[in-house]
Biotite code that builds the C-alpha atoms (Angstrom):
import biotite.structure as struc

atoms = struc.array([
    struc.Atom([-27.171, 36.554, -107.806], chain_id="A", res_id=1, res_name="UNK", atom_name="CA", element="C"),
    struc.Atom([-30.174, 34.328, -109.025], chain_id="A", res_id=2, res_name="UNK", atom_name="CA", element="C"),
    struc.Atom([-33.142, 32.735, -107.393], chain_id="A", res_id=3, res_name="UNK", atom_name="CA", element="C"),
    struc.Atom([-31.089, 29.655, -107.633], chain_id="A", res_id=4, res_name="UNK", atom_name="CA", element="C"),
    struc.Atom([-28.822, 30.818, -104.976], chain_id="A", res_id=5, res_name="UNK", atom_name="CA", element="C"),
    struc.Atom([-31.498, 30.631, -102.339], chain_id="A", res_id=6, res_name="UNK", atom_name="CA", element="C"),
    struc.Atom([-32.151, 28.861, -99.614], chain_id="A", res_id=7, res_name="UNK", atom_name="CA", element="C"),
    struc.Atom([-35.890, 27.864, -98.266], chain_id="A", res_id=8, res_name="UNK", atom_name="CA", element="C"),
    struc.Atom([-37.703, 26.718, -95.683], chain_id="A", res_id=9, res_name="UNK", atom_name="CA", element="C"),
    struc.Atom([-40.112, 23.943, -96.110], chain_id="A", res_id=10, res_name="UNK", atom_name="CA", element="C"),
    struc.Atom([-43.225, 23.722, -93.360], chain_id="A", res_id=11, res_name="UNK", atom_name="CA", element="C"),
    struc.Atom([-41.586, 20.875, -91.785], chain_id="A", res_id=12, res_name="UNK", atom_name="CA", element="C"),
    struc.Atom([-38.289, 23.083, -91.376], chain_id="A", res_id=13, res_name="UNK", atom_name="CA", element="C"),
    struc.Atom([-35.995, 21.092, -93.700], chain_id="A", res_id=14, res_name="UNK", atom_name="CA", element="C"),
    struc.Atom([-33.800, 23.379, -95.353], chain_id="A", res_id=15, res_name="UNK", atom_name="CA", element="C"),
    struc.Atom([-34.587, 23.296, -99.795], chain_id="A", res_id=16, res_name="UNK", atom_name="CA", element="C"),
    struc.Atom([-32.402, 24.822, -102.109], chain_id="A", res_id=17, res_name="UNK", atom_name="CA", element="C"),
    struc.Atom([-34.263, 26.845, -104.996], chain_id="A", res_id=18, res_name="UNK", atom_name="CA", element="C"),
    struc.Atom([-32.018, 25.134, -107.008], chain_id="A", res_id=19, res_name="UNK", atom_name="CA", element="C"),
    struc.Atom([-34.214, 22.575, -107.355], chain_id="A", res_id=20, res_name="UNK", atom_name="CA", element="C"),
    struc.Atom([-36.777, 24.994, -109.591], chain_id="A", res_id=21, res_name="UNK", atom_name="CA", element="C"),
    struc.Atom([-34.383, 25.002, -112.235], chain_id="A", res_id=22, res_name="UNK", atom_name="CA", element="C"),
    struc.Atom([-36.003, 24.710, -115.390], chain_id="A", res_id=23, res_name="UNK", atom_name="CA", element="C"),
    struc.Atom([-39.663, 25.519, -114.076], chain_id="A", res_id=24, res_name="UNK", atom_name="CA", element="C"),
    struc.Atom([-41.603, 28.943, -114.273], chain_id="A", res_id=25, res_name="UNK", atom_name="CA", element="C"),
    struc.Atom([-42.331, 29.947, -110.738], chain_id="A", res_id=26, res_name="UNK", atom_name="CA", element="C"),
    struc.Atom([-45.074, 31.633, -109.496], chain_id="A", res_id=27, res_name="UNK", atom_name="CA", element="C"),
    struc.Atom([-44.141, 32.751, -105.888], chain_id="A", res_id=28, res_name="UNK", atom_name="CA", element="C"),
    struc.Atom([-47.179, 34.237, -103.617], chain_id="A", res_id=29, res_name="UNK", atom_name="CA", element="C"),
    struc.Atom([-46.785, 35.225, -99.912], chain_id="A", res_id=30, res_name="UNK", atom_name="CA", element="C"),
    struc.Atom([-49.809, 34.050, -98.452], chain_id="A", res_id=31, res_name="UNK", atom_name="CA", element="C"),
    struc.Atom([-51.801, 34.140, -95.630], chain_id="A", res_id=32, res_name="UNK", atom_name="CA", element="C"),
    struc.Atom([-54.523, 32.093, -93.996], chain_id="A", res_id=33, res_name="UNK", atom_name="CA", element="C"),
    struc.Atom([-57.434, 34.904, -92.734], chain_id="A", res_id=34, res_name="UNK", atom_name="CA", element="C"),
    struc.Atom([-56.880, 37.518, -95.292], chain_id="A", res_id=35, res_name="UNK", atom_name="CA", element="C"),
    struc.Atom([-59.795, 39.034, -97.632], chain_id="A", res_id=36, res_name="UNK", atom_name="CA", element="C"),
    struc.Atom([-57.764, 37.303, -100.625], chain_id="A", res_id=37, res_name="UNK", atom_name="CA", element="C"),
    struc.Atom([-57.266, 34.010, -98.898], chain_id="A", res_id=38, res_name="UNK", atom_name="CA", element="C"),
    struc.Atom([-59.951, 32.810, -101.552], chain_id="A", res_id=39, res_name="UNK", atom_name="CA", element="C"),
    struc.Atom([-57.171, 32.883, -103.656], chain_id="A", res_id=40, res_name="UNK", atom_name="CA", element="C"),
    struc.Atom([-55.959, 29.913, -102.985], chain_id="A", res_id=41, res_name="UNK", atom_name="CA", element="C"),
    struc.Atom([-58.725, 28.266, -104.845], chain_id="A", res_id=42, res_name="UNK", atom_name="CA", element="C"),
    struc.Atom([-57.564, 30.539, -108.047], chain_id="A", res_id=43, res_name="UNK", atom_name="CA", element="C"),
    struc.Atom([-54.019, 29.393, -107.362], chain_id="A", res_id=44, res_name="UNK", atom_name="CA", element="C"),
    struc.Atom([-54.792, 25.695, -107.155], chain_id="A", res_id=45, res_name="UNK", atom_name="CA", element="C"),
    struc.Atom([-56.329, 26.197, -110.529], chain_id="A", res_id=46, res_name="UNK", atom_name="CA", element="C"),
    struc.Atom([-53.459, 27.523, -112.148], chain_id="A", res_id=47, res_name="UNK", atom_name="CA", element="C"),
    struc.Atom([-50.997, 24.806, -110.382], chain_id="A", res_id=48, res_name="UNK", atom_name="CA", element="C"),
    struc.Atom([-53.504, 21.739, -111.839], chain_id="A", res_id=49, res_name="UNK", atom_name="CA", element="C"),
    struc.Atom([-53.436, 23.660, -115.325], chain_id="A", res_id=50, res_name="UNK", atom_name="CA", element="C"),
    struc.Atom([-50.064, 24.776, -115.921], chain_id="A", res_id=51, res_name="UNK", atom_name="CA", element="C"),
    struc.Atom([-47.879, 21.783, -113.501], chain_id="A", res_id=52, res_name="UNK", atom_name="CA", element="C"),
    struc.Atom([-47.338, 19.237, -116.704], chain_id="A", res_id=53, res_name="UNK", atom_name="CA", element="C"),
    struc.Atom([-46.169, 22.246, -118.275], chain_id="A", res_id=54, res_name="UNK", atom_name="CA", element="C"),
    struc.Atom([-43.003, 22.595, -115.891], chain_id="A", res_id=55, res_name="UNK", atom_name="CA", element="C"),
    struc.Atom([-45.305, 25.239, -113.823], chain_id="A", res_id=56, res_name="UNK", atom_name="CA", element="C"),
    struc.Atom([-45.083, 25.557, -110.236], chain_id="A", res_id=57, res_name="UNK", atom_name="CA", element="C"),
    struc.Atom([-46.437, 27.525, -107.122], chain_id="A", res_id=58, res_name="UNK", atom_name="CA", element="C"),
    struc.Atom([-44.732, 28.204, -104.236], chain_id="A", res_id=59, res_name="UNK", atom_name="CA", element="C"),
    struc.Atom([-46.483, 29.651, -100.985], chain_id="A", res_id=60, res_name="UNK", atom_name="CA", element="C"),
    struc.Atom([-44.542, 31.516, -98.311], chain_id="A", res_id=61, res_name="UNK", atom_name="CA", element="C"),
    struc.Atom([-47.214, 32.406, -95.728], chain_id="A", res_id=62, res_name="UNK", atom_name="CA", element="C"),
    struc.Atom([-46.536, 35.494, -94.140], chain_id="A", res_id=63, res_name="UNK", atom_name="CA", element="C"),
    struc.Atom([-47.980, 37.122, -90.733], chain_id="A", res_id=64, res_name="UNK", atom_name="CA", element="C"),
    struc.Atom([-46.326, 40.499, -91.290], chain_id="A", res_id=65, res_name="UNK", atom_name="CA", element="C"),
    struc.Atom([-49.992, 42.077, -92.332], chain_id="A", res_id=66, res_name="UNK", atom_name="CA", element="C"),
    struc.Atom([-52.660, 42.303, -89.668], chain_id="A", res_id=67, res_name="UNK", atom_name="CA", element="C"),
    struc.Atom([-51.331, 38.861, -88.078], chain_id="A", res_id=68, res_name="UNK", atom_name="CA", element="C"),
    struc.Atom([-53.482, 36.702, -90.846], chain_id="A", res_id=69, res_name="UNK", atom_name="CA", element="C"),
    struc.Atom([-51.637, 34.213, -90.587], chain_id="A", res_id=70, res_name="UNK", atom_name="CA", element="C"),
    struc.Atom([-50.834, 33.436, -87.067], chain_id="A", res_id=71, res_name="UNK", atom_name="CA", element="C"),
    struc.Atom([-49.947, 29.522, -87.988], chain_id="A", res_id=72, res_name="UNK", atom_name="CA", element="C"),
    struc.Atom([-46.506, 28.204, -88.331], chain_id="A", res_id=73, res_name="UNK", atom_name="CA", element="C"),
    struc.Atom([-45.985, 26.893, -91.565], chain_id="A", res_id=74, res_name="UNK", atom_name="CA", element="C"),
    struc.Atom([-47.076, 23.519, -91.158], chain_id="A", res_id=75, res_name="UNK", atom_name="CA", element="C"),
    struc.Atom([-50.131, 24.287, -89.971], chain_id="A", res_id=76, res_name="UNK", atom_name="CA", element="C"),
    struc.Atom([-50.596, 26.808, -92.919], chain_id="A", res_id=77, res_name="UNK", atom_name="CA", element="C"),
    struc.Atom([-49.880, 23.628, -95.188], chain_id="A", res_id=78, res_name="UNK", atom_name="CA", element="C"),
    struc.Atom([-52.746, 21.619, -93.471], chain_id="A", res_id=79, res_name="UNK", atom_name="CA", element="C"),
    struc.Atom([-54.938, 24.590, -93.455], chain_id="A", res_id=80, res_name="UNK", atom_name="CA", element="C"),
    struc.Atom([-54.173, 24.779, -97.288], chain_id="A", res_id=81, res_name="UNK", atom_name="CA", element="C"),
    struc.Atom([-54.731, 21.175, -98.063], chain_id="A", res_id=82, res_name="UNK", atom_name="CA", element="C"),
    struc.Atom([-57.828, 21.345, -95.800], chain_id="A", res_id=83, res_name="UNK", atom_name="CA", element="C"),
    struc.Atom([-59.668, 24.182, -97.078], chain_id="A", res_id=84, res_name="UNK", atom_name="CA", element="C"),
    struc.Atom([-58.555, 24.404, -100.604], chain_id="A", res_id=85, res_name="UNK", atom_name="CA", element="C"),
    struc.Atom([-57.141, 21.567, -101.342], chain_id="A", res_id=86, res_name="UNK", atom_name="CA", element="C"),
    struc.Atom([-53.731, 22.846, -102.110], chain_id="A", res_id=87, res_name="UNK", atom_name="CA", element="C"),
    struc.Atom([-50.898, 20.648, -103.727], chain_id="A", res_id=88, res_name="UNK", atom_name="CA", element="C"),
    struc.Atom([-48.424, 22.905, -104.552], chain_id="A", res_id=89, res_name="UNK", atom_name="CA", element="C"),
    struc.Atom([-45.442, 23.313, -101.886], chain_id="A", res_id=90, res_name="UNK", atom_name="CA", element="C"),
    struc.Atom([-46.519, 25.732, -98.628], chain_id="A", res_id=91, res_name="UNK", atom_name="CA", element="C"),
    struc.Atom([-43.246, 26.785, -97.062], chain_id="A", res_id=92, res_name="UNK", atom_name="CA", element="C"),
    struc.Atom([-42.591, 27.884, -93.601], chain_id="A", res_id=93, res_name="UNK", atom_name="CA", element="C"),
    struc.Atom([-43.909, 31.415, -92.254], chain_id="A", res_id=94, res_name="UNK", atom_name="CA", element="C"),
    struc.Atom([-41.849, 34.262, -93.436], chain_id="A", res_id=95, res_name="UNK", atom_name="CA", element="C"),
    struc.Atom([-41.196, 38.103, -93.269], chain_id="A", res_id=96, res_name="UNK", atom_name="CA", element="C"),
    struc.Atom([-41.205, 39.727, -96.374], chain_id="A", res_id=97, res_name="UNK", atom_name="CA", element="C"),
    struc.Atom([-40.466, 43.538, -95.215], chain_id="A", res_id=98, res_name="UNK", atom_name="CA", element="C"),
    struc.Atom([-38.158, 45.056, -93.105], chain_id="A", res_id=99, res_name="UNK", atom_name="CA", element="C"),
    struc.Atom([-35.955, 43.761, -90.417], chain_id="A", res_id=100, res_name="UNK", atom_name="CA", element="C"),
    struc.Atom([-35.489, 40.049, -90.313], chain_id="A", res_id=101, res_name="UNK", atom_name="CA", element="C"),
    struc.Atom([-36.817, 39.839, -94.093], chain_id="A", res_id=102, res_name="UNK", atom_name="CA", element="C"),
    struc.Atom([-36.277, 36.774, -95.765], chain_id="A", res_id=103, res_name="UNK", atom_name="CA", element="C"),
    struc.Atom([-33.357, 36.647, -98.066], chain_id="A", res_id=104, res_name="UNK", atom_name="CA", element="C"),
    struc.Atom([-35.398, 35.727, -101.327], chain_id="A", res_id=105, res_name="UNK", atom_name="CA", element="C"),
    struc.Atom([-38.271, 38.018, -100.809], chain_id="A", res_id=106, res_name="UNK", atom_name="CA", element="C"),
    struc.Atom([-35.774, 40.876, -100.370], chain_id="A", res_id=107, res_name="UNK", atom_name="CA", element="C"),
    struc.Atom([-33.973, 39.920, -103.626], chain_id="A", res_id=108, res_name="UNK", atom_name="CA", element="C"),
    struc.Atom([-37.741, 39.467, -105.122], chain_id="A", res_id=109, res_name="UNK", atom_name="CA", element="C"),
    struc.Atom([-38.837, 43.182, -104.566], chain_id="A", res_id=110, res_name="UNK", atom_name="CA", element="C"),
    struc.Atom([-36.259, 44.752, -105.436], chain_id="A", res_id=111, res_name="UNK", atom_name="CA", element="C"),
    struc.Atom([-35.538, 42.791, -109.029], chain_id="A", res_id=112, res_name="UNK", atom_name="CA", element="C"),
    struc.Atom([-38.499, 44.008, -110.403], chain_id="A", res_id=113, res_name="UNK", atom_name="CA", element="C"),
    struc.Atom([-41.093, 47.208, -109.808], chain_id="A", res_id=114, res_name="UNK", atom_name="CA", element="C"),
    struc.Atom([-44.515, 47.376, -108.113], chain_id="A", res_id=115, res_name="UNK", atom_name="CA", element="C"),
    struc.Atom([-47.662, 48.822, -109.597], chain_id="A", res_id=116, res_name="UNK", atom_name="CA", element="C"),
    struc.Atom([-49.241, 51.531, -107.553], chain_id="A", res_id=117, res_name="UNK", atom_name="CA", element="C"),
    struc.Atom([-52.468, 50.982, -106.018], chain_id="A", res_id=118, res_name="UNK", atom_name="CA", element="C"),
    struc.Atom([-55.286, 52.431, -107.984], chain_id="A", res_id=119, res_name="UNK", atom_name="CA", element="C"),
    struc.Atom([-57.734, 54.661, -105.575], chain_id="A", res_id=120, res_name="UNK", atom_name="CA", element="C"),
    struc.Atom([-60.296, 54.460, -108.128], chain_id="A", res_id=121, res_name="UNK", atom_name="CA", element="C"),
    struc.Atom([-61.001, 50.829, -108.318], chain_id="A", res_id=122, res_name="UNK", atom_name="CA", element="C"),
    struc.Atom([-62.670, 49.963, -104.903], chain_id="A", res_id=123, res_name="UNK", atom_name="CA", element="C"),
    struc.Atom([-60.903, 46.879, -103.472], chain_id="A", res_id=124, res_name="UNK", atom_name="CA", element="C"),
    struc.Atom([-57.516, 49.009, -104.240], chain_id="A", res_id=125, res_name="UNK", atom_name="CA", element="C"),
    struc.Atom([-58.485, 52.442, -102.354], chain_id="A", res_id=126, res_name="UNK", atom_name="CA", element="C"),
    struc.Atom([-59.989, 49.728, -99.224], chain_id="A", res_id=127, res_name="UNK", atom_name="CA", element="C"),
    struc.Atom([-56.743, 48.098, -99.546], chain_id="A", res_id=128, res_name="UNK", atom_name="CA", element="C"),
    struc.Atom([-54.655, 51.269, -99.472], chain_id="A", res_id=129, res_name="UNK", atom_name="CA", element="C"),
    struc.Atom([-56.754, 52.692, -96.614], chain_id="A", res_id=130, res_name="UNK", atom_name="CA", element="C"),
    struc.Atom([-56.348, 49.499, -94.563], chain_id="A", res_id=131, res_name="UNK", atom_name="CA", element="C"),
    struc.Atom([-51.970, 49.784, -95.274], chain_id="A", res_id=132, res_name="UNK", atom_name="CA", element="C"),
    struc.Atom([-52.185, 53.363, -94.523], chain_id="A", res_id=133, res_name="UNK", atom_name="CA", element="C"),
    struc.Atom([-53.985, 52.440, -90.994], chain_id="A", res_id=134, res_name="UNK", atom_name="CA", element="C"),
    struc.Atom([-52.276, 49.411, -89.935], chain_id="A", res_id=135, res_name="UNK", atom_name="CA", element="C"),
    struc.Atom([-48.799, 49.272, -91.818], chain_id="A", res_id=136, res_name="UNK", atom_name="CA", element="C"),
    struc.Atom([-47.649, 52.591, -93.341], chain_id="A", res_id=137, res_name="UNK", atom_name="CA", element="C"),
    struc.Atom([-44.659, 51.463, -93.394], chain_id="A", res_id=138, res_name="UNK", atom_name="CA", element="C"),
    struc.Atom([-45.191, 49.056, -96.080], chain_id="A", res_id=139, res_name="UNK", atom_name="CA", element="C"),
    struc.Atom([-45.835, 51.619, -98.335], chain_id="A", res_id=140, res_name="UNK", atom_name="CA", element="C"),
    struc.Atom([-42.411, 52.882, -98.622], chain_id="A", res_id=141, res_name="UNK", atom_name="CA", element="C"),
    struc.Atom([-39.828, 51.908, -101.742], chain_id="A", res_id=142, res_name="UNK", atom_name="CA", element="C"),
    struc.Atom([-40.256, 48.530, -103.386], chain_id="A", res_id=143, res_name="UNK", atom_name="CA", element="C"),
    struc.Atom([-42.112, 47.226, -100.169], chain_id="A", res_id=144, res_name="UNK", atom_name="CA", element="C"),
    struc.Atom([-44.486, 43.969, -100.526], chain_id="A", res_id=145, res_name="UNK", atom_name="CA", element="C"),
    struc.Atom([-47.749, 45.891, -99.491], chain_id="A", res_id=146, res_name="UNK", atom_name="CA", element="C"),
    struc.Atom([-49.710, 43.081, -98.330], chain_id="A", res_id=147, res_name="UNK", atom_name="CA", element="C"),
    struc.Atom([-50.833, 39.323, -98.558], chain_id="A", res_id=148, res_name="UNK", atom_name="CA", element="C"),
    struc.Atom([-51.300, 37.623, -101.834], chain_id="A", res_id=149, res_name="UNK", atom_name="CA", element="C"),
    struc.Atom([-48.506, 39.331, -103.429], chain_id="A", res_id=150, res_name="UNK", atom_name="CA", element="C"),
    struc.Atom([-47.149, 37.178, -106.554], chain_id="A", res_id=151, res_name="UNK", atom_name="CA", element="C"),
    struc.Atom([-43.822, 37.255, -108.102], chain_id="A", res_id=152, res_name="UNK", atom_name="CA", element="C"),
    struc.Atom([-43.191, 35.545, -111.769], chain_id="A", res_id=153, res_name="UNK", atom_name="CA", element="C"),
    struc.Atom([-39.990, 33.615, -112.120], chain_id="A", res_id=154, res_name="UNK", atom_name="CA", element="C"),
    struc.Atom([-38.814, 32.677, -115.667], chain_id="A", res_id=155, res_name="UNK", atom_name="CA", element="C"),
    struc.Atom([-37.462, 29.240, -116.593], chain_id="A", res_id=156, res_name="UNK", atom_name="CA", element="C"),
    struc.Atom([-34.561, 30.546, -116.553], chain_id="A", res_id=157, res_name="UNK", atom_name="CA", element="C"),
    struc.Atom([-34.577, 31.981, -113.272], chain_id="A", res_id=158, res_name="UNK", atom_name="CA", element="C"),
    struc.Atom([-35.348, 35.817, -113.950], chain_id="A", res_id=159, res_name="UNK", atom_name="CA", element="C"),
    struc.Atom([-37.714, 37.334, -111.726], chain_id="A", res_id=160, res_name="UNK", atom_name="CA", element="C"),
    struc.Atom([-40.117, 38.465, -114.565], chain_id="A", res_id=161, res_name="UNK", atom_name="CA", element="C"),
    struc.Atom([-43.215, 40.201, -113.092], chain_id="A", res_id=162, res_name="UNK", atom_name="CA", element="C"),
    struc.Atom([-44.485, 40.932, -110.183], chain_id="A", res_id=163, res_name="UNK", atom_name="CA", element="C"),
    struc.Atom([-48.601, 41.041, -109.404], chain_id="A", res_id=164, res_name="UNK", atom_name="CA", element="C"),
    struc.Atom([-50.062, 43.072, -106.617], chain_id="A", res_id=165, res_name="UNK", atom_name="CA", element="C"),
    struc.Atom([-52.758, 41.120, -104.415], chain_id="A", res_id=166, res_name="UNK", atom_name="CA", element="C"),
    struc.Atom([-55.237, 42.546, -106.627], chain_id="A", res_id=167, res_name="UNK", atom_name="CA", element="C"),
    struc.Atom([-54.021, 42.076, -110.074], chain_id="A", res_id=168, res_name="UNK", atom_name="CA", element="C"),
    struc.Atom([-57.030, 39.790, -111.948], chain_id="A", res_id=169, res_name="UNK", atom_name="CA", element="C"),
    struc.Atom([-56.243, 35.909, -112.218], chain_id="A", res_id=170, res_name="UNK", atom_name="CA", element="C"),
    struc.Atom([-56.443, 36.237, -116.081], chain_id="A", res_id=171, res_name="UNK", atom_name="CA", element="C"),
    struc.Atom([-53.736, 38.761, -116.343], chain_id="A", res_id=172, res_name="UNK", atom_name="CA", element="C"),
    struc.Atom([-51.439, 36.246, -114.326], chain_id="A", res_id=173, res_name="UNK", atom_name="CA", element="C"),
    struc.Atom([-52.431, 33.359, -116.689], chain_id="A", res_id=174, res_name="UNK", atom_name="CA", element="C"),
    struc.Atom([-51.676, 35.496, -119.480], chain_id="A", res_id=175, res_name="UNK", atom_name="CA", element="C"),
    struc.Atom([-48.376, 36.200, -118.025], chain_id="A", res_id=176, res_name="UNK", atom_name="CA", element="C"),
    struc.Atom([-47.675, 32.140, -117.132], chain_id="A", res_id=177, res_name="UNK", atom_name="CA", element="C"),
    struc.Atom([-48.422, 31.331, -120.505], chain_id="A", res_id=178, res_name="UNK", atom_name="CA", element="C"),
    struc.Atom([-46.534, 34.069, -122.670], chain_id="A", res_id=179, res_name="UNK", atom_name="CA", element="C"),
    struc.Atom([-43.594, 32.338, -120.074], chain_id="A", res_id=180, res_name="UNK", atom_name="CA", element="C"),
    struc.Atom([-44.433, 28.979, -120.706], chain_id="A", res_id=181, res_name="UNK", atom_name="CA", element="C"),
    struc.Atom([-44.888, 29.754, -124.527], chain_id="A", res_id=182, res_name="UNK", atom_name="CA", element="C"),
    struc.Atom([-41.230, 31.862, -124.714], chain_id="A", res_id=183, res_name="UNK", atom_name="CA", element="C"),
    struc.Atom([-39.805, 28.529, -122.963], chain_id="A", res_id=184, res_name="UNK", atom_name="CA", element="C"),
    struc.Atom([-40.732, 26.498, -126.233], chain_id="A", res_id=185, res_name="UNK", atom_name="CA", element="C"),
    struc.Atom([-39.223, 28.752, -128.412], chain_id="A", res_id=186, res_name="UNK", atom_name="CA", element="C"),
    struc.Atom([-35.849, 28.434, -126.713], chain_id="A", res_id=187, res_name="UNK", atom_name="CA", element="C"),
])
């Protein structure tokens, strides 16, 4: 299997293959719209307008699956997106990413490449953990997404290369698009 043998939904609920990423380093981020990290999606915006000429894209998979932060369907998500940050990238329809009814590439996601541990002695990572522990224990468990704002690096080649826990600092995840982009040329 690849990411290329995946199937998407896009916020209007046409059906994309992931096929059509071929060629392009991926950064793929389930995301939510009242989550502490929504700010993010100013930081990812960023990234997209820096890195899209380069055969860089973003896709966001909103996800309600952690404290019910996201409680639109996916094309609301888009407009709240476009509205609010002034996204451009593609916003796909609502998705699980854990457990039963997970979707197909998010479980092939997790489990191609390892997690990082939360850290309980930086401060927004032992709040974080507490906050899991209380509302979604379960999340915790094996190669689980742990919450919103999870980011997964795709290769131009398709190989799921990295994947950044909600957070992992916005200049680590440049460095990583760029080493990408940069082993791309050398091909």
């Amino acid at each position: 299997m690849s990411i290329y043998n995946y199937l998407v939904r896009k916020s209007n609920g046409e059906i994309l293959s992931m096929e059509t990423y071929r060629g392009k380093t991926i950064l793929i981020v389930n995301t939510a719209s009242q989550c502490q990290f929504t700010y993010q999606f100013d930081e990812l915006q960023k990234l997209y307008d820096r890195y899209k000429e380069r055969n860089f894209v973003i896709l966001g998979f909103p996800c309600d699956q952690f404290g019910n932060q996201n409680p639109e369907n996916g094309a609301d998500s888009l407009t709240f997106c476009q509205r609010n940050y002034g996204v451009t990238f593609p916003v796909f329809d609502l998705v699980y990413v854990n457990g039963v009814g997970s979707d197909p590439l998010f479980s092939y996601l997790k489990h191609e490449v390892s997690f990082r541990n939360l850290d309980e002695t930086v401060m927004t990572e032992k709040l974080l953990l507490m906050k899991i522990k209380s509302e979604n224990p379960e999340h915790l468990q094996g190669r689980n997404i742990k919450w919103n704002f999870t980011k997964f690096l795709i290769s131009s080649d398709g190989e799921v290369v990295k994947r950044f826990e909600p957070t992992d600092s916005r200049l680590d995840i440049e460095e990583a698009i760029e080493q990408s982009l940069a082993e791309k040329v050398l091909i």
